[in-house]
C-alpha positions as CSV (number, residue, x, y, z in Angstrom):
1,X,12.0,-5.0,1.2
2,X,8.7,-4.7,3.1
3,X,7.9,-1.0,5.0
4,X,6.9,-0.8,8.5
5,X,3.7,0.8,9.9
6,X,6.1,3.2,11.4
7,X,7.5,4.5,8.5
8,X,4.3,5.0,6.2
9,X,3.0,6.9,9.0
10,X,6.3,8.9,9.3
11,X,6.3,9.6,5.4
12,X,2.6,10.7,5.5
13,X,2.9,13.3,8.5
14,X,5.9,14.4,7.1
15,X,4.0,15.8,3.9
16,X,0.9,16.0,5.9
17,X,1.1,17.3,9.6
18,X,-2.3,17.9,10.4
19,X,-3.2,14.4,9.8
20,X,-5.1,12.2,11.3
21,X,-3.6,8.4,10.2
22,X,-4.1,5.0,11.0
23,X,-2.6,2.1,9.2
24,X,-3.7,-1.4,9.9
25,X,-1.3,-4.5,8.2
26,X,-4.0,-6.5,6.5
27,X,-2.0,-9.5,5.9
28,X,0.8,-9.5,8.6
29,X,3.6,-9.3,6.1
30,X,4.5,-6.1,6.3
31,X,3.5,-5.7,2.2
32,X,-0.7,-5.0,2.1
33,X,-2.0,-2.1,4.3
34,X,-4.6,-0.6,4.7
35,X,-5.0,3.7,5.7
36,X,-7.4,6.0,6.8
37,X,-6.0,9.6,7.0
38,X,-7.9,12.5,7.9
39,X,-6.6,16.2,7.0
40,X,-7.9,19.6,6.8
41,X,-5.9,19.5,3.5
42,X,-7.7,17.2,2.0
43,X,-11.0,19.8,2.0
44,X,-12.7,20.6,-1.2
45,X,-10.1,17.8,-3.4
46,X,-11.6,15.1,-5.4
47,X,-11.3,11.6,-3.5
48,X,-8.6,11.0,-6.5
49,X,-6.4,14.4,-6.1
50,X,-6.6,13.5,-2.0
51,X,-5.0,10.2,-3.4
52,X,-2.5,11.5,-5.2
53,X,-0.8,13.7,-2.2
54,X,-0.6,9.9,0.1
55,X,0.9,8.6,-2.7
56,X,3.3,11.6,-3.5
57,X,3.9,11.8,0.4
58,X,5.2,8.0,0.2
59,X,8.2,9.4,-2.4
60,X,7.8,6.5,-5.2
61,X,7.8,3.5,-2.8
62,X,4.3,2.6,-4.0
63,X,4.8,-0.5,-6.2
64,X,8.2,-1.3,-4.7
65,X,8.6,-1.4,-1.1
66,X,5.4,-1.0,-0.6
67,X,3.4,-3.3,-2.5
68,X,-0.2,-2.4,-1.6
69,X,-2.2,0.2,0.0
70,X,-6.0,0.6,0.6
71,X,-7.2,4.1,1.2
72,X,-9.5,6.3,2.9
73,X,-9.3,9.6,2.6
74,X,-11.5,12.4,3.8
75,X,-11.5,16.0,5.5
76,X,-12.5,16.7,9.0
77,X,-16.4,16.8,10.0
């Protein structure tokens, strides 16, 4: 079962509030996205460790409902 845009974001500014995210479908099946979140809690982690908290903030749907997801991660300028 396929997640909505709406839900991703919901999941990641639930365990991120501060952010900054956009999600684009890349294939218009509801399965590939791609996100670019911005958050102050991201500042001083590795690019991997910023990683880790989207993909702990999505609560194991990563390879299930949610098949894939391109990220960008960074801090605020």
């Amino acid at each position: 079962m396929a997640m909505s845009v709406g839900e991703i974001e919901g999941l990641i500014r639930s365990a991120l509030p501060d952010a900054e995210v956009t999600i684009e479908d890349l294939a218009g099946d509801g399965d590939h996205y791609a996100a670019s979140i911005v958050s102050e809690r991201f500042r001083g982690l590795s690019r991997v460790r910023q990683h880790q908290l989207v993909y702990a903030a999505l609560q194991g749907r990563m390879g299930g409902e949610l098949h894939a997801l391109a990220l960008q991660t960074s801090a605020p300028d």
